[in-house]
N, C-alpha and C positions, 0 to 999 in steps of 0.2 A: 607658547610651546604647549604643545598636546600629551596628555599626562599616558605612558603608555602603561593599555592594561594584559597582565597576564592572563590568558584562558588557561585552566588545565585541561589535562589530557584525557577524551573521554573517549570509552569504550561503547560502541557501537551494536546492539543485534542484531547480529549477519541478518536476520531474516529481514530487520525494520531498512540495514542498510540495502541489501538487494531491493528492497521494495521504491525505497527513496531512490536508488540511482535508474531503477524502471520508471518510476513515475517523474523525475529530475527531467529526460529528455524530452517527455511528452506536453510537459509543461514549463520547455524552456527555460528550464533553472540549472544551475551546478549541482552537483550530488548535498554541496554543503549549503548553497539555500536553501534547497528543499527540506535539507533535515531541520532547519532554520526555520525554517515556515511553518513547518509539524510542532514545533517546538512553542513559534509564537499562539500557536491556533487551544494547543494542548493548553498552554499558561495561561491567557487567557480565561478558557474556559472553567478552568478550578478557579482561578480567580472570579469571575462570574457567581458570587453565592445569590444572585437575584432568584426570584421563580422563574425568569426566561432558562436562566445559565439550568434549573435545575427542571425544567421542562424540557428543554434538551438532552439532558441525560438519560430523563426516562425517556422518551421516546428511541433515541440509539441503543438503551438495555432492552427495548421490546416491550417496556412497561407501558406504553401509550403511543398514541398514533400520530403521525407525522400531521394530520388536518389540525391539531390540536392545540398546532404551533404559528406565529405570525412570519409573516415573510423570511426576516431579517433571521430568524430561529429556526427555519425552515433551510435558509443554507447555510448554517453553522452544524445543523445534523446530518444535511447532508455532504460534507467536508467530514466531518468524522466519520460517516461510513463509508463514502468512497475510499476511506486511508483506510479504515479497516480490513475493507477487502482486496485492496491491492498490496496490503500487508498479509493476507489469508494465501493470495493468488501464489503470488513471487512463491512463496513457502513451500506449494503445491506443486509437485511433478505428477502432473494429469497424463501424458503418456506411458509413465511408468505403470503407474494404476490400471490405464484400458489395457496394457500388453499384459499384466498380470491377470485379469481377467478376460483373455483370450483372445481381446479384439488388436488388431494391425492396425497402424499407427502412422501419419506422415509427418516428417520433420524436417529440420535443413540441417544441414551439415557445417561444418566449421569454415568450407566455401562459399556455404550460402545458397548449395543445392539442395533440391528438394528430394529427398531421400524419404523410403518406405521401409520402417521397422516390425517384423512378426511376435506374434506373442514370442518368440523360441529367441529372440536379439538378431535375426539374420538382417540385413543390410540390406536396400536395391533401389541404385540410383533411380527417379522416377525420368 
């Protein structure tokens, strides 16, 4: 018999969560693998007190350059900034921003048409 284990219940940032369920579909996970995966990648990585694990870090803070690093270290950084900026992305509402500074904007609609927004919010099916 399988000893069953309790998970408690954990609270989520909307932002890391939107991020995770955009990046879930693209890479063929659940919303709850993916967070799983971020999860295994981040543990890991603290765990890692080698100079690789801490070669890595500085290169992701900008303290060092990606050439600096060996393969295997090389896509472990770059895992942690792809999650970073599609945790940045999700976060960002980039049309709201160009209509605030003047520029018209195209988007889809909750149909799935392709609809044209003006700095002023006006609407128009394209």
């Amino acid at each position: 018999m399988v000893a069953k284990v309790t998970v408690p219940s954990t609270r989520i940032n909307p932002n890391i969560a939107k991020a995770a369920s955009d990046v879930a579909a693209a890479e063929n996970r659940s919303f709850a693998e993916q967070v799983n995966h971020w999860a295994r990648l981040g543990m890991m990585l603290e765990r890692s007190a080698s100079a690789g694990g801490r070669r890595v870090l500085a290169v992701v803070s900008g303290a060092d350059q990606f050439s600096s690093l060996g393969d295997a270290e090389r896509v472990q950084a770059h895992a942690l900034v792809d999650s970073a900026i599609a945790e940045r992305v999700a976060a960002q509402r980039f049309g709201a921003l160009a209509r605030k500074a003047g520029q018209t904007t195209v988007s889809l609609d909750d149909e799935g048409r392709l609809i044209e927004i003006t700095p002023d919010g006006h609407r128009r099916l394209l």
